[in-house]
C-alpha distance (Angstrom), angle and dihedral (degrees) to the residues before:
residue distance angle dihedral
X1 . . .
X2 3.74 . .
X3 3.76 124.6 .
X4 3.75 123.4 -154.6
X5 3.36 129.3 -165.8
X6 3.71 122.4 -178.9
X7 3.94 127.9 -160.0
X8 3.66 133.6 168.2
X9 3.70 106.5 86.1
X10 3.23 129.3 130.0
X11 3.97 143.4 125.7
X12 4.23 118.6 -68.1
X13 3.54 132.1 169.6
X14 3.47 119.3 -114.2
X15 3.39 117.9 -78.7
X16 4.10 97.7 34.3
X17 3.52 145.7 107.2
X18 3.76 135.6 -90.9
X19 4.23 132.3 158.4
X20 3.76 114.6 -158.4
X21 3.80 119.7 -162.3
X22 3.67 139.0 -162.2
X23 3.29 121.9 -158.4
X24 4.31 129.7 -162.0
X25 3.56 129.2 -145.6
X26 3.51 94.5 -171.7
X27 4.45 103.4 79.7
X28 3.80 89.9 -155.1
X29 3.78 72.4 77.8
X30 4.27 92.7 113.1
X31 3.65 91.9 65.9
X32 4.41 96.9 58.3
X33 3.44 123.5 75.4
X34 3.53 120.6 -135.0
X35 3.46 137.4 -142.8
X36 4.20 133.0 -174.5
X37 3.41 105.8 -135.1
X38 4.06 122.0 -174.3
X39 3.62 145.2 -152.1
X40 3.58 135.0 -157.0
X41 3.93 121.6 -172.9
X42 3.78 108.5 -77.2
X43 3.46 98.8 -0.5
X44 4.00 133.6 105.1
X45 3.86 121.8 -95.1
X46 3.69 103.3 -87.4
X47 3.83 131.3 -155.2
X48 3.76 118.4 -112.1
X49 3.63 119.6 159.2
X50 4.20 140.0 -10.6
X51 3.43 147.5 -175.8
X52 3.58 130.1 -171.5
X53 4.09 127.0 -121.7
X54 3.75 93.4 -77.6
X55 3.92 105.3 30.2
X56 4.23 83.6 -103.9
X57 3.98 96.5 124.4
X58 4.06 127.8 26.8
X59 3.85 131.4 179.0
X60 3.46 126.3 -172.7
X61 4.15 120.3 -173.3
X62 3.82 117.7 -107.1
X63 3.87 97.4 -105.0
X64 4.01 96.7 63.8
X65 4.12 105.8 30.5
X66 3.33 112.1 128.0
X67 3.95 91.8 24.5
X68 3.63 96.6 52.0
X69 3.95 131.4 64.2
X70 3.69 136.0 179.2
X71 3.68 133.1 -158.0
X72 3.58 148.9 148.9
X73 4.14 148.9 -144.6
X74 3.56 105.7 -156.5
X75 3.88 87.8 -177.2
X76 3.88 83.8 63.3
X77 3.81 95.4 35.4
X78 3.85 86.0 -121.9
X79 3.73 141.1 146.0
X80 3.69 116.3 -171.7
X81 4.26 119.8 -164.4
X82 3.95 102.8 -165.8
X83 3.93 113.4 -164.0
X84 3.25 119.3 -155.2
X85 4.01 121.2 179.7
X86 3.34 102.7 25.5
X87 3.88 123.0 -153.6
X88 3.71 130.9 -178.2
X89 3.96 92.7 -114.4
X90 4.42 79.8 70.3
X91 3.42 92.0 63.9
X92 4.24 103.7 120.7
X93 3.72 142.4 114.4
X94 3.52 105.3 -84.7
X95 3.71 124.2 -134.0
X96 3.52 141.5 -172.8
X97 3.74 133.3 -156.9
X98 3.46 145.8 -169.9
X99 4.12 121.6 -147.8
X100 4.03 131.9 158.7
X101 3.34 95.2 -133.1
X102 4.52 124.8 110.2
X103 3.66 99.0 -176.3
X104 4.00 115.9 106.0
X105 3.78 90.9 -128.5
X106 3.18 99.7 54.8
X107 3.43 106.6 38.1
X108 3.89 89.1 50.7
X109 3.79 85.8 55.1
X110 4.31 116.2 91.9
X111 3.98 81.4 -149.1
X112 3.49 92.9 61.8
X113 4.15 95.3 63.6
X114 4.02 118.1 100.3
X115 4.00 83.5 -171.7
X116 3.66 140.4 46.7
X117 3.85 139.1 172.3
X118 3.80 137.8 -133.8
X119 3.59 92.2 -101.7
X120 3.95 134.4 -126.8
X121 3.72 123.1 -120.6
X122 4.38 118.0 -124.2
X123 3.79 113.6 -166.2
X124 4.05 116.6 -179.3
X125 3.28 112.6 -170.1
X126 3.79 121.1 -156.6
């Protein structure tokens, strides 16, 4: 079973700079993708960013391209979201998760994930 643990979080003003990561336990870890998810307070889980088992493929939704980036070090069992540009409207528990699937509609899909973590908190301020 994989374990993920993300870290990273924390509170910005708009306009800066913060890298999230989530990290595996499990080292089967190379063959999930793994997607940031996030949160905001009464809203739906909403895709952000993934990348597929070997960094091939990534997507990133409309509303952070260009800010956002996604990448991973298998050899560290790590997947790193840096945000660039921060506005208020990204302010959201963060999560990560882990899912076998390739296919862009699945893997943009929260029902598609075998594996989620805790969750870290991202407050912009304007």
């Amino acid at each position: 079973q994989v374990q993920l643990v993300e870290s990273g979080g924390g509170l910005v003003q708009a306009g800066g700079s913060l890298r999230l990561s989530c990290a595996a336990s499990e080292l089967t870890f190379s063959r999930y993708s793994v997607g940031w998810f996030r949160q905001a307070p009464g809203n739906e889980r909403e895709f952000v960013a993934v990348i597929t088992y070997n960094g091939g493929t990534t997507y990133t939704t409309n509303s952070v391209k260009g800010r956002f980036t996604i990448s991973r070090d298998n050899a560290k069992n790590t997947v790193y979201l840096q945000m660039n540009s921060l506005k208020p409207e990204d302010t959201a528990v963060y999560y990560c998760g882990a899912t076998t699937y390739t296919v862009y509609g699945y893997i943009t899909s929260s029902r598609s994930y075998d594996y989620w973590g805790q969750g870290t908190r991202v407050t912009v301020s304007s």
